[in-house]
PALO-605491 format. One line per field, with one value per residue (C-alpha): residue number from 1; x, y negated, z negated. Coordinates in steps of 0.001 Angstrom, whole numbers, plus 500000, padded with zeros to 6 digits. Layout:
N
seq	(NUM;...)
c1	(X;...)
c2	(Y;...)
c3	(Z;...)
//
This chain:
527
seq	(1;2;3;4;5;6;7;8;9;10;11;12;13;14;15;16;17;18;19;20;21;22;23;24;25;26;27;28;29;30;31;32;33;34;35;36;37;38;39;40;41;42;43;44;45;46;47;48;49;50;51;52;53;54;55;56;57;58;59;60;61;62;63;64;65;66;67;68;69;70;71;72;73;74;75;76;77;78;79;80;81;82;83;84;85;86;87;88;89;90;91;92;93;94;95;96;97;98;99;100;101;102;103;104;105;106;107;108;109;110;111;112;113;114;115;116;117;118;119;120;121;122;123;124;125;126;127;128;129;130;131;132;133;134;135;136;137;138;139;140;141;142;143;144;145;146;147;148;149;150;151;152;153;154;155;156;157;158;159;160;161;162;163;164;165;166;167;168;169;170;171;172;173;174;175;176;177;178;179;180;181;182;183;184;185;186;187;188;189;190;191;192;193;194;195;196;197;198;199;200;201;202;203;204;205;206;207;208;209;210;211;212;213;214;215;216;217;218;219;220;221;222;223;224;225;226;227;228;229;230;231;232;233;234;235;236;237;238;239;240;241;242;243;244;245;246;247;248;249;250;251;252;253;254;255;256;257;258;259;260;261;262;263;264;265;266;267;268;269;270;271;272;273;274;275;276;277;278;279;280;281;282;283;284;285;286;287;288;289;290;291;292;293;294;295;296;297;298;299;300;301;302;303;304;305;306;307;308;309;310;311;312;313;314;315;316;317;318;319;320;321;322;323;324;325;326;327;328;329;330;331;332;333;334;335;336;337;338;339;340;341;342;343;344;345;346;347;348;349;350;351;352;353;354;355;356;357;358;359;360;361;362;363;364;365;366;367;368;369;370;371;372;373;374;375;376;377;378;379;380;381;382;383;384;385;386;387;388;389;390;391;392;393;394;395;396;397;398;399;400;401;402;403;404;405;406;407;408;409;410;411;412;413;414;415;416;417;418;419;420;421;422;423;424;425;426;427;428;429;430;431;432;433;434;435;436;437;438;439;440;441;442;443;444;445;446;447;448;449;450;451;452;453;454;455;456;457;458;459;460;461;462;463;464;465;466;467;468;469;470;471;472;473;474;475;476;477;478;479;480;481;482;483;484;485;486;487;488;489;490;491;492;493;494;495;496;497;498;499;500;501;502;503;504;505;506;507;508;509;510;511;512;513;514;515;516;517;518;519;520;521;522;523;524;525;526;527)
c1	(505670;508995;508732;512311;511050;514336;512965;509490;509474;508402;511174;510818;514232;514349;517988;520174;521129;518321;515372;512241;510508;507544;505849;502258;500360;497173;493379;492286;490730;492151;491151;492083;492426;493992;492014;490404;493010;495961;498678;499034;496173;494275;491455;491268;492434;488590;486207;488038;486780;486920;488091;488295;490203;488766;491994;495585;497859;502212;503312;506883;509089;510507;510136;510881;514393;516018;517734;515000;512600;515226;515405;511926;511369;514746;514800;515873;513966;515187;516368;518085;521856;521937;522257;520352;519372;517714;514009;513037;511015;510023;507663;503793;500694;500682;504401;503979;501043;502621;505214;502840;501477;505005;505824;503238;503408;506986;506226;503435;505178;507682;505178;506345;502706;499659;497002;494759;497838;498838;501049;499258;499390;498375;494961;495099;493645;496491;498797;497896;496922;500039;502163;500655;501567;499174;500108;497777;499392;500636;504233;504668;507645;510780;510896;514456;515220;512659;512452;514233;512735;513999;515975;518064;518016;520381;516956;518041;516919;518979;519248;516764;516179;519163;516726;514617;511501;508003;506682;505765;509377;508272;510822;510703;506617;507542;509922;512216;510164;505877;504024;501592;498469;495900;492695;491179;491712;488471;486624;486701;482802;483566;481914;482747;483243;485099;487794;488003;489017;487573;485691;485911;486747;487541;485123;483857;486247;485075;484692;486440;487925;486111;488031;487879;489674;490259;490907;493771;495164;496315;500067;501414;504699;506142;509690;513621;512541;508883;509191;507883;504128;503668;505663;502971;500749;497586;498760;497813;498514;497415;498808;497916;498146;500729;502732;506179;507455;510474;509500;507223;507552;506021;505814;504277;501535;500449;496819;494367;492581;490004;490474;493359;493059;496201;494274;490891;492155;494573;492982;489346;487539;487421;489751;489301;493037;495458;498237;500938;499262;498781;501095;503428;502355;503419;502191;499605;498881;495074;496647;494331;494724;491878;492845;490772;487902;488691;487334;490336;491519;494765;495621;498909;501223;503941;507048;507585;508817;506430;507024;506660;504852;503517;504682;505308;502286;499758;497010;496603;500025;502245;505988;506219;504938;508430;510592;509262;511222;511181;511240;511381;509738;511523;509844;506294;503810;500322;497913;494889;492052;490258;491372;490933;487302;485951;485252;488453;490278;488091;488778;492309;492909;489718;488716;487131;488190;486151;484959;481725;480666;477251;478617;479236;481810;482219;483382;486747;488619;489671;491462;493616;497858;500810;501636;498562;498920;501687;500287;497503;500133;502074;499419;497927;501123;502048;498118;498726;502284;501357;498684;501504;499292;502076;504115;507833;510114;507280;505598;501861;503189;501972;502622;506089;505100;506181;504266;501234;501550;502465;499650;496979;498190;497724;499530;497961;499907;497511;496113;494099;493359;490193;487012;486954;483230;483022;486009;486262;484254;485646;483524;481419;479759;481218;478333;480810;481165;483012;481139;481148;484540;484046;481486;482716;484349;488221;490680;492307;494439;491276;492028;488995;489113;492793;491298;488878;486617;490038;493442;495995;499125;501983;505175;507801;509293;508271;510968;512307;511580;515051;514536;516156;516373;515720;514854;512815;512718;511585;511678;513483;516421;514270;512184;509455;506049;505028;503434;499837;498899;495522;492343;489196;485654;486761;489087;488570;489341;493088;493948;492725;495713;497702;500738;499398;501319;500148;501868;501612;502951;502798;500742;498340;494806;492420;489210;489997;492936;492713;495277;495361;497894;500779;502149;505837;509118;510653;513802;512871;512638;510248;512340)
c2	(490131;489461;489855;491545;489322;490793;494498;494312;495674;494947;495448;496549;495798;499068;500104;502125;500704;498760;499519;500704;499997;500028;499441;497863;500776;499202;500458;502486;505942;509319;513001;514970;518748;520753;522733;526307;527288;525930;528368;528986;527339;527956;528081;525200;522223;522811;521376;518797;515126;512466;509674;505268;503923;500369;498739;498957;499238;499889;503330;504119;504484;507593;509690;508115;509376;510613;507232;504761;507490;507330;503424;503147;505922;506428;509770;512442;515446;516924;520600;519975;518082;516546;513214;510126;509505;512474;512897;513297;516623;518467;515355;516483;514197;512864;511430;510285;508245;507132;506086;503986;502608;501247;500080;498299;496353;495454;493745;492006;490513;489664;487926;490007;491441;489770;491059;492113;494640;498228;500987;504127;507528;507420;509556;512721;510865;507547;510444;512527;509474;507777;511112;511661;508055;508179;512296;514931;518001;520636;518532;514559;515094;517203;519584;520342;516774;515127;517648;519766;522728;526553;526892;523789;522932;525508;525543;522133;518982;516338;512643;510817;509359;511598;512518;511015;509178;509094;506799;504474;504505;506968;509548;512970;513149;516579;518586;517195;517669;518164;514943;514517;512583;511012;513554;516290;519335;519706;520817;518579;516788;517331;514736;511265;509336;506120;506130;509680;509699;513104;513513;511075;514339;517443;519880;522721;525992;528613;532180;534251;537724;537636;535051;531030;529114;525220;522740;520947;517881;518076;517622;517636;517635;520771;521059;522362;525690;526211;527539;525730;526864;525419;522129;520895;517379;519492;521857;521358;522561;521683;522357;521481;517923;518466;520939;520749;522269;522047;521555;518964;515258;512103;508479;505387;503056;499606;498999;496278;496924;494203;490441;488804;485469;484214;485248;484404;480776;480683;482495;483480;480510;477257;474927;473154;472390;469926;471800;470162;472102;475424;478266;479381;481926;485174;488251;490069;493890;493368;494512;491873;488042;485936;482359;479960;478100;479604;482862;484086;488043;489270;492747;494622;496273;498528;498647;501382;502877;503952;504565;501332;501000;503747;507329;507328;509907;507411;506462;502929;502351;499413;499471;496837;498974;501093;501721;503511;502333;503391;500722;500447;497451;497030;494671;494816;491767;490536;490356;488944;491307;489482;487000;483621;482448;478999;477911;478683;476856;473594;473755;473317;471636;469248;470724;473458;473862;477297;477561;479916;477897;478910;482130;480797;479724;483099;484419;483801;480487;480620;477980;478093;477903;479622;475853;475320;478479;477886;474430;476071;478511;475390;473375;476294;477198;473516;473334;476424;475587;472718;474146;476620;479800;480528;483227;481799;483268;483712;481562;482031;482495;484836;488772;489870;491638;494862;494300;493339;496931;498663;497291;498114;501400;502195;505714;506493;507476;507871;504717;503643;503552;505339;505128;501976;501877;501644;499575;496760;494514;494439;494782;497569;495940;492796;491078;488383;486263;486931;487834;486921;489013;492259;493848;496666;499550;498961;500958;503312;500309;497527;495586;494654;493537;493942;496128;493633;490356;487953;489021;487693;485401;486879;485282;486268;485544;487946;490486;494069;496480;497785;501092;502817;502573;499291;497823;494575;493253;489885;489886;488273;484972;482842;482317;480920;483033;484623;487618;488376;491553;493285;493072;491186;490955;490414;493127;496864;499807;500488;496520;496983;500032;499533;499214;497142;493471;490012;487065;483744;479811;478550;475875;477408;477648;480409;481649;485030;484158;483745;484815;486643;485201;487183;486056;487088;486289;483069;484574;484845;482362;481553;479110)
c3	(485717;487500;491407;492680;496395;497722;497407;497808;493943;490273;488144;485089;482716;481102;481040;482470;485999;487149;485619;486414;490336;491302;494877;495740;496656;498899;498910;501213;501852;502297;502230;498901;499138;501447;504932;504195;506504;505379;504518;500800;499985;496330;495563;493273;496435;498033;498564;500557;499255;501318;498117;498314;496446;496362;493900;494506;492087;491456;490976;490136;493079;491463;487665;485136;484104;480794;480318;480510;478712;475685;475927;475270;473086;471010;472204;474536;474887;478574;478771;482066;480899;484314;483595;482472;485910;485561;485453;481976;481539;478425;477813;477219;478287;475184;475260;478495;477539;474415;476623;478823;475425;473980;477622;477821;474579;475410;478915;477267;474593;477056;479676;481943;482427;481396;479307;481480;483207;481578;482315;483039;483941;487647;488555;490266;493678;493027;493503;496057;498130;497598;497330;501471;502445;505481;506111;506220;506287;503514;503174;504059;505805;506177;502452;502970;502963;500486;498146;495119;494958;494975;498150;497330;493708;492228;489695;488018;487881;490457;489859;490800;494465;496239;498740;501479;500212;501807;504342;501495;499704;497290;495873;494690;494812;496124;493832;491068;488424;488342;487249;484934;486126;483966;484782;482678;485084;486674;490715;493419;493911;497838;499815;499569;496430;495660;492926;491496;487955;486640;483364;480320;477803;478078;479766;478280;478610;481344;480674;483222;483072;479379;477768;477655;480174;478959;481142;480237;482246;485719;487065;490638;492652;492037;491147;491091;490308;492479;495927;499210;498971;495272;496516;498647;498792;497799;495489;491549;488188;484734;481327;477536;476619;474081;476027;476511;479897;481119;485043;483970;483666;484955;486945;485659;487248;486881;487105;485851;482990;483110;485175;483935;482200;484553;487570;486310;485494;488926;491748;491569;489341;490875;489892;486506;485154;486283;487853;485948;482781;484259;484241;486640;489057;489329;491130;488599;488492;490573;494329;495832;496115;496710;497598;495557;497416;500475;499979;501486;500344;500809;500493;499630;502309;500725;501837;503705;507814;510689;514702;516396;520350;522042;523515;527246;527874;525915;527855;528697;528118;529466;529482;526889;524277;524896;523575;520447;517506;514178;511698;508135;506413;503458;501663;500182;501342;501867;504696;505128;504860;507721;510251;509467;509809;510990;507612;505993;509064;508742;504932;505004;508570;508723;511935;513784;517337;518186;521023;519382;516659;517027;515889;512227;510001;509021;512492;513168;514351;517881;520168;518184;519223;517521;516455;514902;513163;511775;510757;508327;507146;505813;504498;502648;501217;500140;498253;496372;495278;494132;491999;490803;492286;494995;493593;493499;496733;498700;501488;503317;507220;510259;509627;511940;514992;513046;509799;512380;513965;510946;508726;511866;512149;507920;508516;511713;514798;517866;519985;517443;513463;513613;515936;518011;518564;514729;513822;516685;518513;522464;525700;525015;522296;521974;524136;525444;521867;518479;515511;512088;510725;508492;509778;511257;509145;507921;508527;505766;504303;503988;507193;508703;512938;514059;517095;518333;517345;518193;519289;516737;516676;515125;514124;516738;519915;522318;523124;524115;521182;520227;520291;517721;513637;512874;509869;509159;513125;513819;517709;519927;518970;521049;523945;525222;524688;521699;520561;520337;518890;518725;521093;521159;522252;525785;525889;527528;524991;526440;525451;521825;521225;517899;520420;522955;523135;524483;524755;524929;524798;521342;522870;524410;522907;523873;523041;522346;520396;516418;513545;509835;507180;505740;502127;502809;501061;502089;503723;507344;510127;512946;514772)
//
């Protein structure tokens, strides 16, 4: 599958203009279903369900439009005559799945996606959870400005990606045109459950009123011609699978259908084939990479924009942390699920300079300097490109300052990404030593530690935050100290914030200091 490393997209080459996108949407955990109390609730969003998601996958930056529906299918069946950029509607289940299906044969055939990859209808809790992008409430941002619906529309159809997207560079998840989703309409389990995909058939109809109700399969948006309450994260519909309506059409995803030979062969299986025999790499559909022999997962950051430091009023605060800045990352990467342990280190660099290695090799390297950070970085990225596993354009380096914060914060906004006492190890329970890394509870994108255990190198020179719109910072020119983000087991609960900064020489080795690795495109500098 081509990697568009200058977007943070796959690109898929279906004409007109550029083709298809589609951003890396991580794992994580959200809650599906809208409050008893929220206004214009139904019925039919409760129980609330608290739903993992334990595989990322792509989902189409926007609908698929009239013009790459006909390019794939040879036809046009859209009521709205607004243009092949357009969002194709008038499209049932079924021809959106056949859709998927032809797709799907035509990448493969290309090599563009391996066998083990398919397009896909996304599931009703892929949707919601990426259609909320971190938000919780009945809209993920400003309707008048994300969304076609009623007020605005003129009750047509609009191009395609003329308004603002979501936090995770989505478009049009609210209004345009409803989307189908893959589910059988069915209740919400309430609860918590881990990835939600409703029945395998179609349930039994329901008798209501005295007459059958059938299911049908669910879609969600809302669109040109629904007003505000039906154009919310929460709300739901369903229709026949070989309906035709003309509010109604759909986005693709890009899951993993079962382990990929590519990957199997390349990334999780140890190493049995000489590297001048083994494919090139390439980024496949599975959202995690594991690193092979090290152990080493990395999981998928979207692209996507987020308030970086703190508000003046936060408590704990220090000026540095000001002043806020919103940034968009506009590129997609990888982080390291964990930081990097003893073991790993010692693997690739021959030694371990912790300080607490009685703690284990699977507690995290510390003593460590920016320099000798930078060192693994290098080494592990020259190993895996010369066993062709590197994806071409990109590099293994330390996350930016702002993909640090903005990966720690997973959607949050408040001092920290969930409850410290269960997600960090820092002086009320760190009992003056690191511990072995994972085992406290992640935070809604997968991250494990980046509030405690070790604070964490990160790539810049430590600066002034800009204040501002900014988009893809890297911190200061130069300088002389760099920045160390997060808190460890030595640290009070104020110095383990999401916005809290550190600094240091990148000489200097200290036993609270470790780092995570970021799998970035090539095309930034840390000199």
């Amino acid at each position: 599958m081509h990697v568009a490393a200058d977007t943070g997209t796959r690109l898929v080459p279906v004409p007109p203009s550029t083709g298809i996108k589609l951003l890396p949407i991580p794992a994580g955990t959200f809650t599906m279903g809208s409050l008893a109390d929220e206004p214009d609730r139904e019925s039919d969003e409760g129980p609330q369900t608290r739903v993992t998601l334990t595989k990322g996958f792509f989902l189409g930056t926007t609908p698929v439009t009239q013009g790459q529906y006909e390019a794939v299918m040879g036809t046009n069946p859209s009521f709205n005559g607004t243009g092949k950029d357009a969002p194709v509607e008038s499209v049932s289940w079924e021809d959106a799945m056949a859709f998927c299906k032809k797709l799907t044969e035509q990448e493969r055939t290309a090599g563009r996606i391996t066998t083990g990859d398919a397009f896909t209808l996304p599931t009703e809790a892929q949707w919601e959870y990426a259609c909320r992008a971190g938000t919780t409430g009945p809209h993920v941002g400003n309707l008048d400005t994300m969304a076609w619906y009623e007020q605005n529309s003129g009750l047509k159809t609009h191009p395609v990606g003329t308004k603002l997207p979501n936090a995770w560079g989505l478009f049009d998840m609210l209004g345009n045109v409803n989307e189908w989703c893959l589910d059988w309409y069915v209740s919400y389990p309430g609860g918590t459950v881990m990835d939600l995909t409703g029945p395998a058939s179609c349930p039994a109809p329901v008798f209501r009123d005295g007459s059958q109700h059938y299911s049908g399969r669910v879609f969600r948006g809302g669109s040109s011609g629904y007003n505000a309450p039906s154009v919310r994260a929460a709300s739901r519909k369903r229709g026949e699978s070989r309906a035709r309506l003309v509010y109604v059409g759909f986005r693709i995803a890009l899951i993993a259908v079962e382990p990929s030979p590519q990957v199997a062969a390349s990334v999780s299986q140890p190493d049995q084939t000489s590297p001048a025999t083994m494919p090139p790499a390439r980024v496949a559909a599975p959202a995690t990479r594991t690193v092979t022999g090290l152990n080493l997962t990395l999981q998928p950051v979207p692209a996507g924009a987020f308030t970086m430091g703190s508000p003046a009023d936060e408590p704990g605060r220090h000026d540095s942390e000001g002043p806020q800045t919103r940034v968009t990352i506009s590129q997609a990467f990888w982080l390291g699920k964990h930081v990097v342990t003893q073991g790993q280190y010692e693997a690739v660099m021959g030694t371990n300079p912790s300080h607490f290695k009685n703690v284990g090799k699977a507690a995290p390297v510390e003593k460590v300097s920016w320099d000798d950070a930078m060192t693994f970085c290098q080494k592990l990225a020259e190993r895996e490109r010369a066993a062709r596993r590197l994806p071409e354009g990109y590099a293994f380096t330390l996350p930016t300052e702002a993909q640090w914060e903005y990966a720690c914060r997973a959607g949050t906004t408040g001092p920290y990404a969930g409850n410290l006492d269960a997600m960090a190890w820092y002086t009320k329970n760190g009992d003056k030593t690191t511990h072995p890394v994972g085992k406290k509870q992640p935070n809604a994108w997968g991250f494990y530690d980046m509030h405690g255990n070790v604070l964490e190198w990160c790539l810049d020179w430590h600066g002034v935050h800009p204040g501002g719109a900014v988009t893809d910072p890297t911190g200061a020119a130069s300088g002389y100290r760099r920045v160390i983000r997060g808190g460890g087991w030595g640290h009070v609960a104020s110095d383990c914030r999401s916005a809290v900064r550190h600094v240091g020489s990148p000489a200097s080795c200290d036993f609270y200091v470790g780092f995570r690795v970021a799998l970035s495109p090539v095309a930034r500098s840390s000199s």
